[in-house]
N, C-alpha and C positions, 0 to 999 in steps of 0.2 A: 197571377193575373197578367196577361200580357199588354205592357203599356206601349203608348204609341212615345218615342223619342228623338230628339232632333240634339245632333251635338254637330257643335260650330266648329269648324277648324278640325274634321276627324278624320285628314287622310295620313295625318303625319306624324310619329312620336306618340305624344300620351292622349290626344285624342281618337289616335288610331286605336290604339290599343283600349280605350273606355269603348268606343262603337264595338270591337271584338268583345268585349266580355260583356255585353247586355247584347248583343246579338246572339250569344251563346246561351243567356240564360230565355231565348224565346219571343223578347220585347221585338217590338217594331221600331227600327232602325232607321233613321236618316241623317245624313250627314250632308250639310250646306257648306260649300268651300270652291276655290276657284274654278277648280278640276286641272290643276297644272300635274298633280299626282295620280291618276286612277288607281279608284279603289276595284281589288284584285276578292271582293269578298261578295257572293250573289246576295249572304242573308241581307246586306246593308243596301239602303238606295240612296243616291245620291243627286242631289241639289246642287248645279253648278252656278254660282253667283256671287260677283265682287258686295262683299257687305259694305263698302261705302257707295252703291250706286241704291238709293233709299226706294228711288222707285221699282229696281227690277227685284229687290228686296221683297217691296210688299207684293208684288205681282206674282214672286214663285211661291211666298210661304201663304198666300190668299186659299185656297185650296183645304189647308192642313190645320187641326188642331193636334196640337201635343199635351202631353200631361206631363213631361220633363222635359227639361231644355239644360245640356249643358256646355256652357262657352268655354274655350279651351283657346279661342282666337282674339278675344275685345283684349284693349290695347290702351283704352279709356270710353269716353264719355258718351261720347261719338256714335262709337259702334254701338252701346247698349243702346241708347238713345233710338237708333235705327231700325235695329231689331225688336225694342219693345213694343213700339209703334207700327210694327209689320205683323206681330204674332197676336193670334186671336188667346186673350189671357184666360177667358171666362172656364176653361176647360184644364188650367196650367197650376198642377197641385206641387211643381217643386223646377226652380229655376237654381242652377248650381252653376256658379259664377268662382270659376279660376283665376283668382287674383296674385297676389305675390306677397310673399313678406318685406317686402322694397317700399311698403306703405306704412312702414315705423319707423318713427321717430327713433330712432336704431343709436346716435350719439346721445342722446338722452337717456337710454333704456338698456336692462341686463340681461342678457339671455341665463333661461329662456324666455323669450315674449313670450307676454299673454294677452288672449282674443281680446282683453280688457285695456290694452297697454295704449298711450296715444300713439295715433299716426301723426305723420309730420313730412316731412319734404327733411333729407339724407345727402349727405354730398356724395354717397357710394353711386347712387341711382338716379339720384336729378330727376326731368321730367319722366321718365320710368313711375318712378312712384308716386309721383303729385297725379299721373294720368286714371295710374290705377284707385286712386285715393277718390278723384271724382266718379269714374265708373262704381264704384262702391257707392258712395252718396247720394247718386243719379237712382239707382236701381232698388236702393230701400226707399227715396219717393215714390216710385214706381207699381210697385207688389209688397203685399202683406208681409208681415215677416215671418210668418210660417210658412209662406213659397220662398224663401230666399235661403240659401244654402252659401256661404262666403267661405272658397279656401284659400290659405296664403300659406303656399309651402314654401321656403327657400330658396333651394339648387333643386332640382330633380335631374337624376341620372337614370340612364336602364337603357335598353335597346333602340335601336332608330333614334338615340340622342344626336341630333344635327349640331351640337353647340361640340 
């Protein structure tokens, strides 16, 4: 079944690469981002807009429902906040929010964490992780918890790694 999808932040690194691999499997693709990178990919279309400018936010994504939405760019509270209030939800069966594991209480806790383990604010990450701890917070008020998909991976490495 081909779903309609919107990922945040997908011209660069691992949002590039998720827009590539659901472009490939058929889904309709779009990708909302500055456009300081052109995407070089026909199946994907792209959405050019600063997500902290709320109005031209709601003005581009007014238009579109999606049934997946995945953020690869929110940074905190903010941006979800932005985004939630721009997208039309009633149509939106899974919202998958890339968050980080910089939202554990990490001097407290033993690796390996678990999903279950407290968050907390870390002297590794400072407001890194207190930002992402609210965007987490923000976004289970927000949508059901069966649209909500939380990942918090580490480090990621792989190709077009910027860092």
């Amino acid at each position: 079944m081909k779903r309609k999808i919107l990922i945040m932040g997908g011209s660069y690194f691992i949002g590039k690469s998720i827009a590539e691999t659901f472009s490939q499997f058929g889904d309709d693709v779009y990708v909302l981002n500055r456009g300081s990178r052109p995407l070089h990919d026909s199946r994907i279309k792209e959405l050019v807009c600063d997500r902290e400018d709320q109005e031209q936010l709601k003005k581009i994504l007014d238009d579109h429902h999606f049934e997946v939405v995945i953020d690869v760019s929110a940074t905190n509270k903010k941006h979800l906040q932005y985004l939630i209030e721009a997208l039309h939800t009633d149509q939106l069966a899974s919202f998958i929010f890339i968050s980080s594991s910089a939202v554990y209480d990490v001097e407290n806790l033993s690796i390996p964490y678990k999903v279950s383990d407290p968050l907390g604010e870390n002297s590794y990450w400072g407001d890194y992780g207190t930002n992402k701890i609210e965007a987490e917070t923000y976004l289970k008020t927000q949508l059901t918890n069966s649209q909500i998909i939380i990942l918090r991976p580490p480090y990621v490495y792989g190709e077009n790694n910027y860092a």
